[in-house]
PDB file with one MODEL, atoms N, CA, C and O in Angstrom:
MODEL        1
ATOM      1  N   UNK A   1       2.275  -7.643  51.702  1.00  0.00           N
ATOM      2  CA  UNK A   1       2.259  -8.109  50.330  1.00  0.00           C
ATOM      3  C   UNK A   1       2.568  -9.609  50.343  1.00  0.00           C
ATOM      4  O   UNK A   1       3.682  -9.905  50.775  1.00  0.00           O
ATOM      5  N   UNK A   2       1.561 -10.863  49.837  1.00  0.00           N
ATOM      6  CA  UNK A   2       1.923 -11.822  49.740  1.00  0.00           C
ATOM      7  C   UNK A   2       3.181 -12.146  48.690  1.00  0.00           C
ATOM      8  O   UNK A   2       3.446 -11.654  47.593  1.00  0.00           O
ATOM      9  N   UNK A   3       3.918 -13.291  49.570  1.00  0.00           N
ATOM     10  CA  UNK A   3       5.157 -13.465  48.560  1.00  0.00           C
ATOM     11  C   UNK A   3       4.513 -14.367  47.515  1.00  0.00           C
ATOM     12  O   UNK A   3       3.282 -14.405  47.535  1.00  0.00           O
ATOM     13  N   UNK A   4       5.131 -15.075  46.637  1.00  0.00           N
ATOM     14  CA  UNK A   4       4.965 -16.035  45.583  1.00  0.00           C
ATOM     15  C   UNK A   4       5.176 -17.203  46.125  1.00  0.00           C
ATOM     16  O   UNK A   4       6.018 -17.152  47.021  1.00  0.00           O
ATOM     17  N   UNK A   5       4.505 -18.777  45.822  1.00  0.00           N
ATOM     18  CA  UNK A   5       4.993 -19.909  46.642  1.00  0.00           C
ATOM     19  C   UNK A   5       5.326 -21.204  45.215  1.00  0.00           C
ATOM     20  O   UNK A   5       4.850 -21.030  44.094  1.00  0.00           O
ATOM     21  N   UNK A   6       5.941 -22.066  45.464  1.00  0.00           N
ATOM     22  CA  UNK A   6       6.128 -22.964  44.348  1.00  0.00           C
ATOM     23  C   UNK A   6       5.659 -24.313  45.141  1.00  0.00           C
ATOM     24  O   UNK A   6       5.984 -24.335  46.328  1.00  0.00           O
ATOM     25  N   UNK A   7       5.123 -25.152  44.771  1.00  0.00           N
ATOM     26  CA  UNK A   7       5.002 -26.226  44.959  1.00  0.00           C
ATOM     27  C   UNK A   7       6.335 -27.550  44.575  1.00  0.00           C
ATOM     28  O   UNK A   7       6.801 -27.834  43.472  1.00  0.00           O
ATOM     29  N   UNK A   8       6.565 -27.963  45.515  1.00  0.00           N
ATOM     30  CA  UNK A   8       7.671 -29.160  45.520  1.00  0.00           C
ATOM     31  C   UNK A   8       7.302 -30.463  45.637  1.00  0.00           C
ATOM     32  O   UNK A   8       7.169 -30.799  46.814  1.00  0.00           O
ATOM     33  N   UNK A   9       7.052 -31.467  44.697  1.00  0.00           N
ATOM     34  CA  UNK A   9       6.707 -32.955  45.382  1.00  0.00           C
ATOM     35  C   UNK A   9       8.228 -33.710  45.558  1.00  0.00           C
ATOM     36  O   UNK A   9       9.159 -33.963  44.793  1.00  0.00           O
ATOM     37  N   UNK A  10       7.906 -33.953  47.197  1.00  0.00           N
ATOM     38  CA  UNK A  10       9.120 -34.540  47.256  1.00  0.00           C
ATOM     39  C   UNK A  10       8.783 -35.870  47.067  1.00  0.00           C
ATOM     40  O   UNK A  10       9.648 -36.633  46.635  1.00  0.00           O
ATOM     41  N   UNK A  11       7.519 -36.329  47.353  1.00  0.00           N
ATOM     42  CA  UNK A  11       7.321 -38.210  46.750  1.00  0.00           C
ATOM     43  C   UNK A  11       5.838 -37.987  46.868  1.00  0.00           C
ATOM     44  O   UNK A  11       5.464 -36.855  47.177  1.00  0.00           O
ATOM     45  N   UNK A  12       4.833 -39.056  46.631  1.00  0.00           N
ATOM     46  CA  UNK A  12       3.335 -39.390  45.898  1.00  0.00           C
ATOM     47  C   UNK A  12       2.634 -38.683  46.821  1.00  0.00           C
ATOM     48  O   UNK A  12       1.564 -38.154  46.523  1.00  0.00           O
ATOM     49  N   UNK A  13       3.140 -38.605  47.978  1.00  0.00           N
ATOM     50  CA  UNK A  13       2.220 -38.329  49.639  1.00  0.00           C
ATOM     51  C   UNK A  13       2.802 -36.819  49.965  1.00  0.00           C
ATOM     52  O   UNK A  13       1.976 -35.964  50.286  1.00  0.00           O
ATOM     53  N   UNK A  14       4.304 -36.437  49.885  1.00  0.00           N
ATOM     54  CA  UNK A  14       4.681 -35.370  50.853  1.00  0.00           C
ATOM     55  C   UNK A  14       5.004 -34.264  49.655  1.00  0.00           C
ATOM     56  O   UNK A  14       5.864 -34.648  48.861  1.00  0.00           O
ATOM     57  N   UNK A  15       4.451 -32.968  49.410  1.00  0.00           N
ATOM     58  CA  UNK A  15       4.393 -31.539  48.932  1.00  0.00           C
ATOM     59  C   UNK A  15       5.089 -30.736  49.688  1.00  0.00           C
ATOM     60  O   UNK A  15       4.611 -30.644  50.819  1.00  0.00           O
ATOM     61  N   UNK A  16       5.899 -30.205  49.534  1.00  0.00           N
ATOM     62  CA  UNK A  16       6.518 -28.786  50.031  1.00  0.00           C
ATOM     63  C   UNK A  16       5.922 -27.236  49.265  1.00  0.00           C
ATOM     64  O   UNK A  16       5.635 -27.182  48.069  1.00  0.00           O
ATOM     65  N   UNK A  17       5.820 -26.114  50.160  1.00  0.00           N
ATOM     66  CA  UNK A  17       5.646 -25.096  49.706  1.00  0.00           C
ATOM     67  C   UNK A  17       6.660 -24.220  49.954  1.00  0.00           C
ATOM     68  O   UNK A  17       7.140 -23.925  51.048  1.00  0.00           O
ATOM     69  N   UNK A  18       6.944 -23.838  48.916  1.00  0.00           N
ATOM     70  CA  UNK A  18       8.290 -22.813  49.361  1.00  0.00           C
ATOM     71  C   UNK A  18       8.148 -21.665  49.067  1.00  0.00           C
ATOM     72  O   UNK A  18       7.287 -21.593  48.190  1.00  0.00           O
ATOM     73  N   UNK A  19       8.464 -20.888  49.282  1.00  0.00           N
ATOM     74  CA  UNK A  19       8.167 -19.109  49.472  1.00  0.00           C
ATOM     75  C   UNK A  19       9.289 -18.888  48.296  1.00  0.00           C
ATOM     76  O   UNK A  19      10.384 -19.441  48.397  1.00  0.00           O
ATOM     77  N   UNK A  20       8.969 -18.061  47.189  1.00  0.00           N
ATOM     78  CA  UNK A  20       9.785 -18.082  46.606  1.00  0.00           C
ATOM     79  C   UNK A  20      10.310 -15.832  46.669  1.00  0.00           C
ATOM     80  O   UNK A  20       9.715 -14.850  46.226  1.00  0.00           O
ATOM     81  N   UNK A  21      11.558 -15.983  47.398  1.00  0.00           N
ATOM     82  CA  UNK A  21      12.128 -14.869  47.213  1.00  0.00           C
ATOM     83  C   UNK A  21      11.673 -13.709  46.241  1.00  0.00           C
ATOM     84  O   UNK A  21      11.067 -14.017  45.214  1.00  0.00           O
ATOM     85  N   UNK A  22      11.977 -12.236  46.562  1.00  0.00           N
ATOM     86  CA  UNK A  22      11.268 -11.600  45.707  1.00  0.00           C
ATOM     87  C   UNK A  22      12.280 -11.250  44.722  1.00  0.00           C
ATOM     88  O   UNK A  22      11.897 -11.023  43.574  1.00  0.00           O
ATOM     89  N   UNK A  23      13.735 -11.160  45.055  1.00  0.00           N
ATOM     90  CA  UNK A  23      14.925 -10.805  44.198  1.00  0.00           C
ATOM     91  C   UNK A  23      15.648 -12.533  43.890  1.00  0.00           C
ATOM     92  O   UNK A  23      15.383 -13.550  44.532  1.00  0.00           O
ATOM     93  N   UNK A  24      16.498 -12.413  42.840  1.00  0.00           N
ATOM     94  CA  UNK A  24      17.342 -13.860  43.587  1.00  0.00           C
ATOM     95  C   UNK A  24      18.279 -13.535  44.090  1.00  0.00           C
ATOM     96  O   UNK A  24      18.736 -12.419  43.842  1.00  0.00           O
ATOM     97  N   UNK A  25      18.999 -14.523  45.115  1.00  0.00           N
ATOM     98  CA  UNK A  25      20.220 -14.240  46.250  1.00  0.00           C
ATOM     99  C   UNK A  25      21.113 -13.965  44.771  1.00  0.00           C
ATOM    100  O   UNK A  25      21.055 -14.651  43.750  1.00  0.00           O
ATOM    101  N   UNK A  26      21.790 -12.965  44.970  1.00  0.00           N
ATOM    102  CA  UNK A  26      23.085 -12.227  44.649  1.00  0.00           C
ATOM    103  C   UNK A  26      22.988 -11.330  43.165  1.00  0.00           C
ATOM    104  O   UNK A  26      23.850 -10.988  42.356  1.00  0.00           O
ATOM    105  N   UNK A  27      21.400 -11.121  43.238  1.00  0.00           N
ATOM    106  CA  UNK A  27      21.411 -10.419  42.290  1.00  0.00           C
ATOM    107  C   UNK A  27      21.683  -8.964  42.778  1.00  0.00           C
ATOM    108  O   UNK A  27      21.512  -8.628  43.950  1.00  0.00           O
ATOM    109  N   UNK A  28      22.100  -8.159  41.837  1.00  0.00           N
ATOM    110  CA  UNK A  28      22.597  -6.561  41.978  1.00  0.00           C
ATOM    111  C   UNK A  28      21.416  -5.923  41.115  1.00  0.00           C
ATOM    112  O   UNK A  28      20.475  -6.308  40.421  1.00  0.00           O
ATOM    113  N   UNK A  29      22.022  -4.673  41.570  1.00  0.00           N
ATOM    114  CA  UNK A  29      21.602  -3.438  40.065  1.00  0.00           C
ATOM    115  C   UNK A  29      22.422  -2.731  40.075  1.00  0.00           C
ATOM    116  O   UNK A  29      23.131  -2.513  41.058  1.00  0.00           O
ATOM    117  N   UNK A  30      22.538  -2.150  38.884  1.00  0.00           N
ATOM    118  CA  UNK A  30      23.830  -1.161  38.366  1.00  0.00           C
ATOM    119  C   UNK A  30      23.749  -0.003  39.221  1.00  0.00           C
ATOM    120  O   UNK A  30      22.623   0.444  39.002  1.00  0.00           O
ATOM    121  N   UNK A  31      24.417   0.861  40.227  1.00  0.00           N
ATOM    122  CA  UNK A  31      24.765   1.786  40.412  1.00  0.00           C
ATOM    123  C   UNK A  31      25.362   3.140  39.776  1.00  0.00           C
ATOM    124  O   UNK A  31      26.366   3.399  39.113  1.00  0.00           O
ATOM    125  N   UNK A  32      24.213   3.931  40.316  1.00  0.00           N
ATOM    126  CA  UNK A  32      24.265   5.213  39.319  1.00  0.00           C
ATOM    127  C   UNK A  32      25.708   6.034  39.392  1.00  0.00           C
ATOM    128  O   UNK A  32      26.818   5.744  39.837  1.00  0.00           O
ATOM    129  N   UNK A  33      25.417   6.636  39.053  1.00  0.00           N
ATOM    130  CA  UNK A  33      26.731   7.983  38.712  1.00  0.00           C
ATOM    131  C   UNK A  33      27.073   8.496  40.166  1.00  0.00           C
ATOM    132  O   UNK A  33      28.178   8.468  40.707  1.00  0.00           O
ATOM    133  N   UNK A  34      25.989   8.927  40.633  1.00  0.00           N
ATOM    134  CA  UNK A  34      26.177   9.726  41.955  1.00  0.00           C
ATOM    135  C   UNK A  34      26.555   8.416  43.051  1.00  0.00           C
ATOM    136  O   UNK A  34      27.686   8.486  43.533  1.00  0.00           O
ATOM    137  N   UNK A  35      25.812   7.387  43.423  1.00  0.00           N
ATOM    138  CA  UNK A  35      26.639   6.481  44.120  1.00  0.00           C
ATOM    139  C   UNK A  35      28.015   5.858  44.156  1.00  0.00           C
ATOM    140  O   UNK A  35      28.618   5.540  45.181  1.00  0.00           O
ATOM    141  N   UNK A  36      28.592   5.673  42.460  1.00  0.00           N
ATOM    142  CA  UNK A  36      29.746   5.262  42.245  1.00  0.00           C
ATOM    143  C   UNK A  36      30.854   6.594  42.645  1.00  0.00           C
ATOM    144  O   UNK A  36      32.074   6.437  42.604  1.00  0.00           O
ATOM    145  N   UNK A  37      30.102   8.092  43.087  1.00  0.00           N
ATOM    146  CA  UNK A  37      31.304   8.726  43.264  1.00  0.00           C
ATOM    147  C   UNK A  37      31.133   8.888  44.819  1.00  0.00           C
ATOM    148  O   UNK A  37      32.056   9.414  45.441  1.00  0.00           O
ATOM    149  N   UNK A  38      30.165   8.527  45.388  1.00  0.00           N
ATOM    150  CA  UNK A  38      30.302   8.344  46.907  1.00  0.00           C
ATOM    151  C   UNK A  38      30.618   7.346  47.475  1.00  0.00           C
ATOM    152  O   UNK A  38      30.602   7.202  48.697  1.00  0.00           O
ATOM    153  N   UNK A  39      30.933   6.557  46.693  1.00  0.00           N
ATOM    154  CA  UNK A  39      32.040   4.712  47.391  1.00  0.00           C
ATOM    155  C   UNK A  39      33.164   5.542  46.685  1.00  0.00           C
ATOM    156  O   UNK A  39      33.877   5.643  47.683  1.00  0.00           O
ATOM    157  N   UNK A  40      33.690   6.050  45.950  1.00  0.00           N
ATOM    158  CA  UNK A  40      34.871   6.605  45.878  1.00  0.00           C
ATOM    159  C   UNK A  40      35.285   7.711  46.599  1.00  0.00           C
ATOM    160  O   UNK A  40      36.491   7.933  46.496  1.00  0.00           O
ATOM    161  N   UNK A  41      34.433   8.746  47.546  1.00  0.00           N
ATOM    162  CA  UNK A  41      34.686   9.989  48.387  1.00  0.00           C
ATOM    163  C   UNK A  41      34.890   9.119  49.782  1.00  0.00           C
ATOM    164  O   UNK A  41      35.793   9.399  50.571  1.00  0.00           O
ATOM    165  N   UNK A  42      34.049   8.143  49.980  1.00  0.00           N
ATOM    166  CA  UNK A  42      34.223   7.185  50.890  1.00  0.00           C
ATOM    167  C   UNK A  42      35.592   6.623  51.447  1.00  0.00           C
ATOM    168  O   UNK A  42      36.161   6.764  52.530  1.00  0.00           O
ATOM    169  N   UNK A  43      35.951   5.823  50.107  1.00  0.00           N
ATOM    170  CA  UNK A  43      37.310   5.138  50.121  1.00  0.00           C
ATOM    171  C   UNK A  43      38.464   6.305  50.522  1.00  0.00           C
ATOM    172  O   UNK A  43      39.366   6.144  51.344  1.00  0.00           O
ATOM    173  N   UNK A  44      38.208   7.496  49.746  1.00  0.00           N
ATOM    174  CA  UNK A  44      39.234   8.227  49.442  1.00  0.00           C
ATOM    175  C   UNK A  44      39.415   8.449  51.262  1.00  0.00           C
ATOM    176  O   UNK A  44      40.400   8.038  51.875  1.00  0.00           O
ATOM    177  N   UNK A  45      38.530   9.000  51.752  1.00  0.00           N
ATOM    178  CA  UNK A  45      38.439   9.379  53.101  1.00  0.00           C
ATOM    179  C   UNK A  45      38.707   8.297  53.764  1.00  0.00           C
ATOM    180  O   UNK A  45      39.238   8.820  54.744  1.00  0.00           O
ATOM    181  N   UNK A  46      38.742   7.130  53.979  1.00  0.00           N
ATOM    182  CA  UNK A  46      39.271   6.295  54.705  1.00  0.00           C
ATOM    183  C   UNK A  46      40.737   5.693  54.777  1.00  0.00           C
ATOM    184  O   UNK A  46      41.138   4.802  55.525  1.00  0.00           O
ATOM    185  N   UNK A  47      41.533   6.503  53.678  1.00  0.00           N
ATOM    186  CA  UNK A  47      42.948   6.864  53.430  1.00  0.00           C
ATOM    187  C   UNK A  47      43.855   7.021  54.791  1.00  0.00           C
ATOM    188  O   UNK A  47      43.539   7.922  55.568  1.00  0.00           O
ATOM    189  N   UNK A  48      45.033   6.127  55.122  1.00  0.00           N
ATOM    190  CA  UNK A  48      45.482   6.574  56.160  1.00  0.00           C
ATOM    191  C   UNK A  48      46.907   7.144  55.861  1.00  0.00           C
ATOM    192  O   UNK A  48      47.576   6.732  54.914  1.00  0.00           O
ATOM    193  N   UNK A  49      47.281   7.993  56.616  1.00  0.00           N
ATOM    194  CA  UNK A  49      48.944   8.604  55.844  1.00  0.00           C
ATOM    195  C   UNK A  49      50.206   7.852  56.492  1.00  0.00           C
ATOM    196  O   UNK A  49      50.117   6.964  57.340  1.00  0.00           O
ATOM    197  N   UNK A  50      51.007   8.192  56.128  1.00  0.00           N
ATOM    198  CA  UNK A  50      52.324   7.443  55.985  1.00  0.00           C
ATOM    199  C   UNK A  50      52.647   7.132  57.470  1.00  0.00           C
ATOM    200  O   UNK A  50      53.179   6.098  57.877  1.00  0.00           O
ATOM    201  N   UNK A  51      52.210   8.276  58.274  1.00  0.00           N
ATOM    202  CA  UNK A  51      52.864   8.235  60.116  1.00  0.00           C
ATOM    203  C   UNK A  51      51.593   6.832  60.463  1.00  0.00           C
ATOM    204  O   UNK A  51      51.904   5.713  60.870  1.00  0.00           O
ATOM    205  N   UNK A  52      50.660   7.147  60.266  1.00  0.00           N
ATOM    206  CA  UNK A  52      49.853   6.286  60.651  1.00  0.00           C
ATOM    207  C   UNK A  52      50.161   4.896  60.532  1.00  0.00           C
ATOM    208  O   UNK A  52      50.270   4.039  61.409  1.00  0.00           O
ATOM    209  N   UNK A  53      50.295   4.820  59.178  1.00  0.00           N
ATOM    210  CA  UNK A  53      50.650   3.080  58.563  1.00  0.00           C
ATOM    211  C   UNK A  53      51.828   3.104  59.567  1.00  0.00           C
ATOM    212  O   UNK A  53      51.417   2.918  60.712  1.00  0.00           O
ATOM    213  N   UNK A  54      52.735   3.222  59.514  1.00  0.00           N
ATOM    214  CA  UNK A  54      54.263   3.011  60.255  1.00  0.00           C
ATOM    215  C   UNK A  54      53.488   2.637  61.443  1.00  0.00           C
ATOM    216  O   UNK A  54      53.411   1.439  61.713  1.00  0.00           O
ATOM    217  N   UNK A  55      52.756   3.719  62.376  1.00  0.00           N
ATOM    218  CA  UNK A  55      52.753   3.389  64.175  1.00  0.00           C
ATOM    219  C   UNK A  55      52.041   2.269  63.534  1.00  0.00           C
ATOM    220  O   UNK A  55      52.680   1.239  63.746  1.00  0.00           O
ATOM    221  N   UNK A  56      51.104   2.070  62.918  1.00  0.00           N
ATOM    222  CA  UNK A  56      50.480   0.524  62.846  1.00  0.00           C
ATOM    223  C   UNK A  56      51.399  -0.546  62.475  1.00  0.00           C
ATOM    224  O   UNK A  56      51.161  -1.734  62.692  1.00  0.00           O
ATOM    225  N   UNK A  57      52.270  -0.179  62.010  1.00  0.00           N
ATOM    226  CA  UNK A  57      53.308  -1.528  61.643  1.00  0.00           C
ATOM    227  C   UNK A  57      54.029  -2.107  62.659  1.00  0.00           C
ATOM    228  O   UNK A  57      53.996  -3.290  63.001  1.00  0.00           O
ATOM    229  N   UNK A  58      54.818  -1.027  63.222  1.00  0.00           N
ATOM    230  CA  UNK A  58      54.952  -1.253  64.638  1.00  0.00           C
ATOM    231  C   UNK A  58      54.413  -1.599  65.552  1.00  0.00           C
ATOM    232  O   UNK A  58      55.155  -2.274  66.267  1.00  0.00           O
ATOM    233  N   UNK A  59      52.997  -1.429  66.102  1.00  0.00           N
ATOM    234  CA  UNK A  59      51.938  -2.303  66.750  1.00  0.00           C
ATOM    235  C   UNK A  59      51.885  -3.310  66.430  1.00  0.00           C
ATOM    236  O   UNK A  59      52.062  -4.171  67.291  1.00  0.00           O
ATOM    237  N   UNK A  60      51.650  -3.670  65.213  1.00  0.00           N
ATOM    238  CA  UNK A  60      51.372  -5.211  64.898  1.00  0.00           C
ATOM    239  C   UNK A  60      52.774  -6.108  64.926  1.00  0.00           C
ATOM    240  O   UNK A  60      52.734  -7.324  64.736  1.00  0.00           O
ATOM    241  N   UNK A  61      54.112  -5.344  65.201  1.00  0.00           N
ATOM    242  CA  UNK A  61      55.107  -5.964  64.941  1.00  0.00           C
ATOM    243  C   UNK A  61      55.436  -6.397  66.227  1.00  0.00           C
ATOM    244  O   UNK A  61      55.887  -7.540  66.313  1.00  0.00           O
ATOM    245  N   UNK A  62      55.312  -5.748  67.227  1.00  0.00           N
ATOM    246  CA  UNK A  62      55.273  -5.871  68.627  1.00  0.00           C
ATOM    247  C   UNK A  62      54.481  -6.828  69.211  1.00  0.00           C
ATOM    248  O   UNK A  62      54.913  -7.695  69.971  1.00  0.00           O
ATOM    249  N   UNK A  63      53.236  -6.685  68.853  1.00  0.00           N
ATOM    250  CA  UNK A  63      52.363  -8.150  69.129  1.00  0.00           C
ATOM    251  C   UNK A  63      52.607  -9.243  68.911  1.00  0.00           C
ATOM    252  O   UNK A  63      52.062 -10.175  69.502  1.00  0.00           O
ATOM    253  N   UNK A  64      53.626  -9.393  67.863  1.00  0.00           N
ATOM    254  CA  UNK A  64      53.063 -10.726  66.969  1.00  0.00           C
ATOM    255  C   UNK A  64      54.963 -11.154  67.827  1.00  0.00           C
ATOM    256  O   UNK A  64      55.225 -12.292  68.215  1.00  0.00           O
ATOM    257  N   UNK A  65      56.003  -9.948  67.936  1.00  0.00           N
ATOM    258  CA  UNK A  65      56.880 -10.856  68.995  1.00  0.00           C
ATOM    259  C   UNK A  65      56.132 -11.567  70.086  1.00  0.00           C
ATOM    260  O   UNK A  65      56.119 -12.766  70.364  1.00  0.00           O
ATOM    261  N   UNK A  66      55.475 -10.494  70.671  1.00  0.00           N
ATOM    262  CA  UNK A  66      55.120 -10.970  71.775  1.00  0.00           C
ATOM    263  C   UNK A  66      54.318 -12.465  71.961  1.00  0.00           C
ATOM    264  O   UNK A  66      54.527 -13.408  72.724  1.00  0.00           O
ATOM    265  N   UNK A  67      53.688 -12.317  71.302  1.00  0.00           N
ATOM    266  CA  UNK A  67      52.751 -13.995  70.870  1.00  0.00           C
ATOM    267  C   UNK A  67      53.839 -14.907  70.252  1.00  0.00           C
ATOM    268  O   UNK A  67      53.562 -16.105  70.306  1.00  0.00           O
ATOM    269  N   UNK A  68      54.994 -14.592  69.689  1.00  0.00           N
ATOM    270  CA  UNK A  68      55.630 -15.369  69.128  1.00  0.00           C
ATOM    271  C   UNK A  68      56.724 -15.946  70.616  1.00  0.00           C
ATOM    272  O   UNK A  68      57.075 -17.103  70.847  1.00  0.00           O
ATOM    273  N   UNK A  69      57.008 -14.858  71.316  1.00  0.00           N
ATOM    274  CA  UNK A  69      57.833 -15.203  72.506  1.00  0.00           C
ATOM    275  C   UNK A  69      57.194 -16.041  73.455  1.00  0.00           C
ATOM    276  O   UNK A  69      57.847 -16.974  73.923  1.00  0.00           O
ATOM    277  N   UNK A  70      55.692 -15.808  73.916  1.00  0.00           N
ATOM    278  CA  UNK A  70      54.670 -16.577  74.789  1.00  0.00           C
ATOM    279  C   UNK A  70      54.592 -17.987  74.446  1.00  0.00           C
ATOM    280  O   UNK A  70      54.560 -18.858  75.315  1.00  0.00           O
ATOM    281  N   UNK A  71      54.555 -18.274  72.989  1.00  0.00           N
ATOM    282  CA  UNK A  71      54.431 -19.623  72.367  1.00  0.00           C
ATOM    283  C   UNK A  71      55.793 -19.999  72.562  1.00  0.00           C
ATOM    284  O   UNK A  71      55.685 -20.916  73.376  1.00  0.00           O
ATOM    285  N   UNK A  72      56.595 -19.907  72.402  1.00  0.00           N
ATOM    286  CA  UNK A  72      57.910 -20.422  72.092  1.00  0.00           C
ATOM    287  C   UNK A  72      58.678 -21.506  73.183  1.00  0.00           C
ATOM    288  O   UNK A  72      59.574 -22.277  72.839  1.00  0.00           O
ATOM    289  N   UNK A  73      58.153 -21.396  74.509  1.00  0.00           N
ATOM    290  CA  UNK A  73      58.185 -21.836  75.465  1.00  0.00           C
ATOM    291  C   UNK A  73      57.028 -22.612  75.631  1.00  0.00           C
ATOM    292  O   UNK A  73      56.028 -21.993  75.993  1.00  0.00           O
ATOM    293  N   UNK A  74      56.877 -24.415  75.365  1.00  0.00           N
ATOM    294  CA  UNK A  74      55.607 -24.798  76.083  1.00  0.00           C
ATOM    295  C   UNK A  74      55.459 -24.900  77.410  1.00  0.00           C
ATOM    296  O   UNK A  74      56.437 -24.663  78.119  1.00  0.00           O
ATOM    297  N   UNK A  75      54.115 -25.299  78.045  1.00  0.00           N
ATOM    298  CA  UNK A  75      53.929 -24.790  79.501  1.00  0.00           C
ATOM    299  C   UNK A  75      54.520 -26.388  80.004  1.00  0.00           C
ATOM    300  O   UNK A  75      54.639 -27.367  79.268  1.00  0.00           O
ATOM    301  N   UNK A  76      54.789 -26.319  81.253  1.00  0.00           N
ATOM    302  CA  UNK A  76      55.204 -27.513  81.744  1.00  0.00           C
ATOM    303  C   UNK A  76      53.904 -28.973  81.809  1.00  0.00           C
ATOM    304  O   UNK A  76      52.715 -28.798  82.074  1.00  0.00           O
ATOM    305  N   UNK A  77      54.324 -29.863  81.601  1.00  0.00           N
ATOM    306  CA  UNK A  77      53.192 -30.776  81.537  1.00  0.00           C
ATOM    307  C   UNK A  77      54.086 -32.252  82.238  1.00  0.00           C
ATOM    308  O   UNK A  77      55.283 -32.532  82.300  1.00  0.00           O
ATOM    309  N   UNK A  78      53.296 -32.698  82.523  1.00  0.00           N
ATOM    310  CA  UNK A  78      53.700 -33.626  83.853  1.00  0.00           C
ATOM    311  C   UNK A  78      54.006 -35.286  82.989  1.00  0.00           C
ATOM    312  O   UNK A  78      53.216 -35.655  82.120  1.00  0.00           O
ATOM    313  N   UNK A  79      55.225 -36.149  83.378  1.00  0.00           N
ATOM    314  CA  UNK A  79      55.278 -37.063  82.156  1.00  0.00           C
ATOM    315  C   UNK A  79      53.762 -37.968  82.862  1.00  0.00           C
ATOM    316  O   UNK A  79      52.724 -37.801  83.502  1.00  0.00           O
ATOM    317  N   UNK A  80      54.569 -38.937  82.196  1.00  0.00           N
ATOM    318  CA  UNK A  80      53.343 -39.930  82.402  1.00  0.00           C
ATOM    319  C   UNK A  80      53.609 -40.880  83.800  1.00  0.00           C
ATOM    320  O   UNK A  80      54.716 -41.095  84.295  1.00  0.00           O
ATOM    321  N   UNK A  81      52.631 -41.262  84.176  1.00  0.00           N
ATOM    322  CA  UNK A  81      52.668 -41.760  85.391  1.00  0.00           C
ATOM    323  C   UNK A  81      52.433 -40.892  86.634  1.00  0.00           C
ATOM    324  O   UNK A  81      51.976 -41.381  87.667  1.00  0.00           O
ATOM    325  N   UNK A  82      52.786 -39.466  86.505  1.00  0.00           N
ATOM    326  CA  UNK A  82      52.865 -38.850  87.306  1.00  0.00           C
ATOM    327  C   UNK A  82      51.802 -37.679  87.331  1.00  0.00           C
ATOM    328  O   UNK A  82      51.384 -37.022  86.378  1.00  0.00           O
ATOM    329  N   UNK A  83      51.392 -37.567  89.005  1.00  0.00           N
ATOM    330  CA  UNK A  83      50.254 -37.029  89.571  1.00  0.00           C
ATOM    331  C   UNK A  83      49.997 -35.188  88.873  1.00  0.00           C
ATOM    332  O   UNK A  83      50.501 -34.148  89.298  1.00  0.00           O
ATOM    333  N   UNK A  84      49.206 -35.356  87.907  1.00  0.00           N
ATOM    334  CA  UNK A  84      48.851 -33.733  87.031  1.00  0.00           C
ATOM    335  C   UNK A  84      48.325 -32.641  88.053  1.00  0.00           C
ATOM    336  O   UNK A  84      48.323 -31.491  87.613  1.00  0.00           O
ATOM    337  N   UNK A  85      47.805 -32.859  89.565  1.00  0.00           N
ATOM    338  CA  UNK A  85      47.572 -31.873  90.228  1.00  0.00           C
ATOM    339  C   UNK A  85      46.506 -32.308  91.555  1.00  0.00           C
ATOM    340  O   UNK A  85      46.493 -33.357  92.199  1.00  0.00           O
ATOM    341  N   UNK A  86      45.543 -30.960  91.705  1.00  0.00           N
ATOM    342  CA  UNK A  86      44.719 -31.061  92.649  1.00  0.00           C
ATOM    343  C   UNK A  86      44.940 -31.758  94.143  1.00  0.00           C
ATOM    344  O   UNK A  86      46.092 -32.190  94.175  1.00  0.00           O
ATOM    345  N   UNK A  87      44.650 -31.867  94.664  1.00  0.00           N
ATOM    346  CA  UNK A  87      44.661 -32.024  96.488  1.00  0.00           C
ATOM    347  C   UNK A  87      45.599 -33.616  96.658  1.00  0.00           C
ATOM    348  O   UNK A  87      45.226 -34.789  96.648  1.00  0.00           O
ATOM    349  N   UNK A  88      47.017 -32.935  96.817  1.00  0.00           N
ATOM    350  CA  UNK A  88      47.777 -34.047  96.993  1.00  0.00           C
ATOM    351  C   UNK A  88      47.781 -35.350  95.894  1.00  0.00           C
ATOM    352  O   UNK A  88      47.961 -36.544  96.137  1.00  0.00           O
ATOM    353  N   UNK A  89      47.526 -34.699  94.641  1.00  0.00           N
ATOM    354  CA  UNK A  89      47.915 -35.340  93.169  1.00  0.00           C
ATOM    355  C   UNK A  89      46.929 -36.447  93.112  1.00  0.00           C
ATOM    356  O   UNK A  89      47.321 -37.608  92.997  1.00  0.00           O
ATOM    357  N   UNK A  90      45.617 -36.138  93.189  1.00  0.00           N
ATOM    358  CA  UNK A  90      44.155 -36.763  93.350  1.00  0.00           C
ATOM    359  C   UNK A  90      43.670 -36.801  92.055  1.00  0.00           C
ATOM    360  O   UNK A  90      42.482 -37.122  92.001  1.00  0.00           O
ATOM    361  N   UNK A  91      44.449 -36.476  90.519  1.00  0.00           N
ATOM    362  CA  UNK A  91      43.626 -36.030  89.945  1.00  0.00           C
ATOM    363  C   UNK A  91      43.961 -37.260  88.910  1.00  0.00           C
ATOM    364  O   UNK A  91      43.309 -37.388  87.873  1.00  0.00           O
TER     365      UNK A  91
ENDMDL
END
């Protein structure tokens, strides 16, 4: 199916053709009855219970020491003047 095209003058000499979309970007349509209760059987089912949330809190609480302990310490860095590494401080 050919799309639709618009003509653009960008100055006396140069025309653009542009394909013009068949919807516009971010248009919707209303959702029926039966879809609005299957994004809600959806959601409902993706429900997590109380043990769950907790071990997840705890996971994420554990990580984020851990990244917080790793950072907390910067790595050693060499002052100035002085040789940063490689084959007898070549670098």
């Amino acid at each position: 199916m050919p799309h639709a095209s618009i003509t653009v003058a960008v100055d006396a000499q140069l025309h653009w053709v542009v394909r013009v979309p068949e919807t516009l970007a971010g248009a919707t349509r209303a959702p029926s009855a039966a879809q609005l209760a299957n994004l809600g059987a959806a959601f409902e089912a993706m429900q997590v219970t109380a043990d769950e949330a907790a071990r997840a809190d705890i996971m994420v609480g554990a990580i984020t020491r851990a990244v917080i302990e790793l950072l907390s310490e910067p790595p050693d860095l060499p002052f100035i003047g002085e040789p940063f590494g490689g084959t007898g401080g070549t670098d």
